[in-house]
ROLO-838134 format. One record per atom (N, C-alpha, C): residue number from 1; residue in one letter; atom name; z, y, x. Coordinates in pm, whole numbers, plus 32768, in hexadecimal, padded with zeros to 4 digits. Last residue first. Example, Ala and Ser with C-alpha at 12.3 -4.5 7.8 and 13.67 -1.06 7.14 Angstrom:
! ROLO-838134
2  S  N  82C4  7F1F  8505
2  S  CA  82CA  7F96  8557
2  S  C  8313  8003  850A
1  A  N  830C  7DC7  8527
1  A  CA  830C  7E3E  84CE
1  A  C  830C  7EB6  8528
! end
This chain:
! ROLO-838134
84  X  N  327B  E80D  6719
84  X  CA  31F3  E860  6696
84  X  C  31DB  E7E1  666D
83  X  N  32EF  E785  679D
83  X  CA  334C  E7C4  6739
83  X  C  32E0  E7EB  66A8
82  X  N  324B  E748  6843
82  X  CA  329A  E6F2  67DB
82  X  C  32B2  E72C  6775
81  X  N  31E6  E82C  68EA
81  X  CA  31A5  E7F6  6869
81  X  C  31E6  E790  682E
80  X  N  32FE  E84B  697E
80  X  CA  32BF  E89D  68F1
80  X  C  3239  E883  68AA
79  X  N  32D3  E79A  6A0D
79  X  CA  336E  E77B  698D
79  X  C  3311  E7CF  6922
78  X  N  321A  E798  6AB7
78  X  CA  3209  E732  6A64
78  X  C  326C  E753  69CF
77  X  N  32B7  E8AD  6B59
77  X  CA  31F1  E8BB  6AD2
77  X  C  31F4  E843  6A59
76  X  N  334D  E81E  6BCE
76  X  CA  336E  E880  6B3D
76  X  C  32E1  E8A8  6B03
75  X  N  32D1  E777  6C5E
75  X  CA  334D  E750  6C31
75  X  C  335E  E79B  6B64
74  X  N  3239  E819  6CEF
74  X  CA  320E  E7BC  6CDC
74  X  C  3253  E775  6C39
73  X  N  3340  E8A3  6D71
73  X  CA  32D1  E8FF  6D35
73  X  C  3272  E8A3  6CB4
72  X  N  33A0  E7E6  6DF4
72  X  CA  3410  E812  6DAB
72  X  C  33A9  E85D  6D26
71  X  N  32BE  E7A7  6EAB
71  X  CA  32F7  E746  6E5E
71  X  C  3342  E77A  6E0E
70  X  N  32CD  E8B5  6F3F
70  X  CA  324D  E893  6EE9
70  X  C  328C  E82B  6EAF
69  X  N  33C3  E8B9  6FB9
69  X  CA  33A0  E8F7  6F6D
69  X  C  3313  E8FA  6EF1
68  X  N  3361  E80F  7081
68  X  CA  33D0  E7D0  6FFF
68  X  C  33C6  E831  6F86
67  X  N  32B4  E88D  7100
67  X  CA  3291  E807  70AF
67  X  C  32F9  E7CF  7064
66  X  N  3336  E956  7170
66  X  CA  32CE  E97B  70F8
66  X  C  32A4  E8FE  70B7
65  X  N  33E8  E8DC  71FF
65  X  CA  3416  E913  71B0
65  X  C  33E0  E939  7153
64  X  N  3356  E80A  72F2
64  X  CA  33BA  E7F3  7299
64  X  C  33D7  E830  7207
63  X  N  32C1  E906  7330
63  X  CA  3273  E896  72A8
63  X  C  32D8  E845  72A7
62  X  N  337A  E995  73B6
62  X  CA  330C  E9F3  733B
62  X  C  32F1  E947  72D5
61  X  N  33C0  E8F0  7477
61  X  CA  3418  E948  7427
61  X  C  3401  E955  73AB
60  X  N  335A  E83D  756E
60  X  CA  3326  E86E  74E3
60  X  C  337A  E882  7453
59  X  N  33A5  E8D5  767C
59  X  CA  33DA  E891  7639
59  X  C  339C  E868  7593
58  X  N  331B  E99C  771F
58  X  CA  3308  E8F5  7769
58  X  C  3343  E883  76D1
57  X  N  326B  EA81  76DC
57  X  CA  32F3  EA2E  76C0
57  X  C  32CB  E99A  76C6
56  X  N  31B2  EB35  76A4
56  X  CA  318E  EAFA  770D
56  X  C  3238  EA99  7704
55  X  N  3150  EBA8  75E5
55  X  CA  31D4  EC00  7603
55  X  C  31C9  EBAD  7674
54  X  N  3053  EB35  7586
54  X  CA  3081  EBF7  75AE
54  X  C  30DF  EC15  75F9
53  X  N  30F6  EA49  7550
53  X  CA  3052  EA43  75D9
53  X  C  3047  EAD3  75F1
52  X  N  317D  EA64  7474
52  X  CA  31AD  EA4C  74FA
52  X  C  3149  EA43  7564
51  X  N  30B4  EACA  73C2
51  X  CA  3101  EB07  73F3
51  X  C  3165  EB05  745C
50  X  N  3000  E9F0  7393
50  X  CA  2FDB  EA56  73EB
50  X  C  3047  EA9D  7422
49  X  N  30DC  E948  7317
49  X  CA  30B9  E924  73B3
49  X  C  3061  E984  73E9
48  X  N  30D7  E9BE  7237
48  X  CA  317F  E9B7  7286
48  X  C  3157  E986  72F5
47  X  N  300B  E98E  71CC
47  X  CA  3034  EA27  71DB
47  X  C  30CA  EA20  722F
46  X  N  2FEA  E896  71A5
46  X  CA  2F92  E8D4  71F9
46  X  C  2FDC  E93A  720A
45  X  N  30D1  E895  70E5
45  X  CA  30F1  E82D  714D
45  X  C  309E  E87F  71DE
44  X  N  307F  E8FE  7026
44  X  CA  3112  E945  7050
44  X  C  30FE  E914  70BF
43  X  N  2F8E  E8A0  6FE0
43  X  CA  2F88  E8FF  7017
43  X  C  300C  E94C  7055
42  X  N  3027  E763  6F8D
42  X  CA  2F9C  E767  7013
42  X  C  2F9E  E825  7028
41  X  N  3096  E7B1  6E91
41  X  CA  30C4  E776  6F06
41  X  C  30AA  E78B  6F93
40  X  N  2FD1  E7F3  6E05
40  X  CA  3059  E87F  6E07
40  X  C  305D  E80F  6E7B
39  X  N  2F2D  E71B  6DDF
39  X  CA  2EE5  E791  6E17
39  X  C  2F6F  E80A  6E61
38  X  N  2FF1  E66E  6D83
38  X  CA  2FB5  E646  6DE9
38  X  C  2F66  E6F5  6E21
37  X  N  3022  E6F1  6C64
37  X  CA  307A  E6E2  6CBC
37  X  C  303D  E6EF  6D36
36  X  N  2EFE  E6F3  6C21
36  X  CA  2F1A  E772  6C31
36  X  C  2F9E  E75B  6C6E
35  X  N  2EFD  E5E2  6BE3
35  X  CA  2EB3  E643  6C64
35  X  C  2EB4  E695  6C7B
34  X  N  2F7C  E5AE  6B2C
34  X  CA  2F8A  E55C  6BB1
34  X  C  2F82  E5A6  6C02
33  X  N  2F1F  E658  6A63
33  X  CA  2FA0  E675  6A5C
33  X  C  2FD2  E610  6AEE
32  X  N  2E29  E587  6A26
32  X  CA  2E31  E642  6A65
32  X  C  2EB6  E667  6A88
31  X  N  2E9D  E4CB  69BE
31  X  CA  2E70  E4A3  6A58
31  X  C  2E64  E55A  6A8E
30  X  N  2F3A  E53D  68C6
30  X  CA  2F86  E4FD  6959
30  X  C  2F51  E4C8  69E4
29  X  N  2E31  E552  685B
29  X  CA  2EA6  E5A5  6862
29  X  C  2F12  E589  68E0
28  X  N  2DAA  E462  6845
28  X  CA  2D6E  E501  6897
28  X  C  2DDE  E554  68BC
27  X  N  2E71  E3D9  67A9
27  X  CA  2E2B  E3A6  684A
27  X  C  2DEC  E40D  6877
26  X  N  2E85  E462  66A6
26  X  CA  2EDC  E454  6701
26  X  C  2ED7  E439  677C
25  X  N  2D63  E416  6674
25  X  CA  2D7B  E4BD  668B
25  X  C  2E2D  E4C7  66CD
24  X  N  2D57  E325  666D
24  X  CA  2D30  E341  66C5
24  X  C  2D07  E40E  66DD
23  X  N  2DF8  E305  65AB
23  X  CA  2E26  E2AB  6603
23  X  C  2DDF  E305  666E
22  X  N  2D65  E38D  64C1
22  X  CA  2DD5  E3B0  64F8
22  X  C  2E1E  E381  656F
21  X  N  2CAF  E2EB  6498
21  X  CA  2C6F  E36B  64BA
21  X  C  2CED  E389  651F
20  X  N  2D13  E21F  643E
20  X  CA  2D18  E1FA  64BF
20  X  C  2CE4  E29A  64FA
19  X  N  2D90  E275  6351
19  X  CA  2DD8  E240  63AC
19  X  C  2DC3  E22B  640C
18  X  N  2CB9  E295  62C7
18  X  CA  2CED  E2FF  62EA
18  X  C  2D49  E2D3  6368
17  X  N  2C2F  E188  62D5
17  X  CA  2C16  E1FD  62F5
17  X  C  2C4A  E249  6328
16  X  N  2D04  E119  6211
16  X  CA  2CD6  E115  6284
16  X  C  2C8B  E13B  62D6
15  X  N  2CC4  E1EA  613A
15  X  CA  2D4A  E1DC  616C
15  X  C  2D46  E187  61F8
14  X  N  2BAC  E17C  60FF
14  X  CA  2BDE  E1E2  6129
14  X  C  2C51  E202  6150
13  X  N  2BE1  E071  60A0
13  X  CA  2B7B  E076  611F
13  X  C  2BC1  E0FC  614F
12  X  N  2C9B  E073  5FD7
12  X  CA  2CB4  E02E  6054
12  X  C  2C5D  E064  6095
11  X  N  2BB0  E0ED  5F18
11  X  CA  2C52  E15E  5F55
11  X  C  2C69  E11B  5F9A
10  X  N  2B27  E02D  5F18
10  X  CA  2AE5  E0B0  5F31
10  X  C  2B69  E0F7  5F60
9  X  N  2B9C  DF64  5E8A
9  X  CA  2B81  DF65  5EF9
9  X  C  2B64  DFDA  5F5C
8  X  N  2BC7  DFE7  5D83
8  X  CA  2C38  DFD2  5DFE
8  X  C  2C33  DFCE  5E9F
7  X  N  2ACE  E00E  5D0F
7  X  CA  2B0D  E080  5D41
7  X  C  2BAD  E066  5DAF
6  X  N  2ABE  DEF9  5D0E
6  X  CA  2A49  DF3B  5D89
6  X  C  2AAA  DFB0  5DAE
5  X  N  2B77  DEAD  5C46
5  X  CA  2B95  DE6A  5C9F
5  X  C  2B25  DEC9  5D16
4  X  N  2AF6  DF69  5B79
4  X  CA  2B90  DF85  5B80
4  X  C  2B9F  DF4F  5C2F
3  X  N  2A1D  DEE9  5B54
3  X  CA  2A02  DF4D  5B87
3  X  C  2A91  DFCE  5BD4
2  X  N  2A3B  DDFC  5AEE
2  X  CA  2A15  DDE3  5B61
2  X  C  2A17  DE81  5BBC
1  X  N  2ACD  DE39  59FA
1  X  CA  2B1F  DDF8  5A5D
1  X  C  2ADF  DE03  5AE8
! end
């Protein structure tokens, strides 16, 4: 009996375990999956304001358009690791 009741415990301990292994391989997963948004974001954004400081455009055309574009970009990297 006593050894029936340890081996239970023993599979609780581990199932909790696993569970949190997993808690925090989901938390790596979605904080990398943060920053790699944030990173696509910040270089469309930089790259759309050199490009109006080249072209010399009073208007900021370029990082209006490369920074949405980085959000849209941002957007579809995240879906496709969902999907995986």
């Amino acid at each position: 009996m006593k050894e029936e009741l340890s081996q239970k415990q023993k599979n609780q301990k581990k199932s909790s375990k696993n569970q949190e292994n997993k808690g925090l391989r989901d938390f790596g997963k979605y904080s990398g999956l943060a920053f790699q948004m944030i990173v696509i974001i910040l270089v469309m954004t930089w790259c759309g304001i050199k490009l109006d400081k080249v072209l010399g455009l009073s208007t900021p055309v370029f990082t209006i358009i490369l920074s949405l574009l980085g959000v849209f970009a941002g957007i579809y990297a995240a879906l496709k690791d969902f999907i995986r």
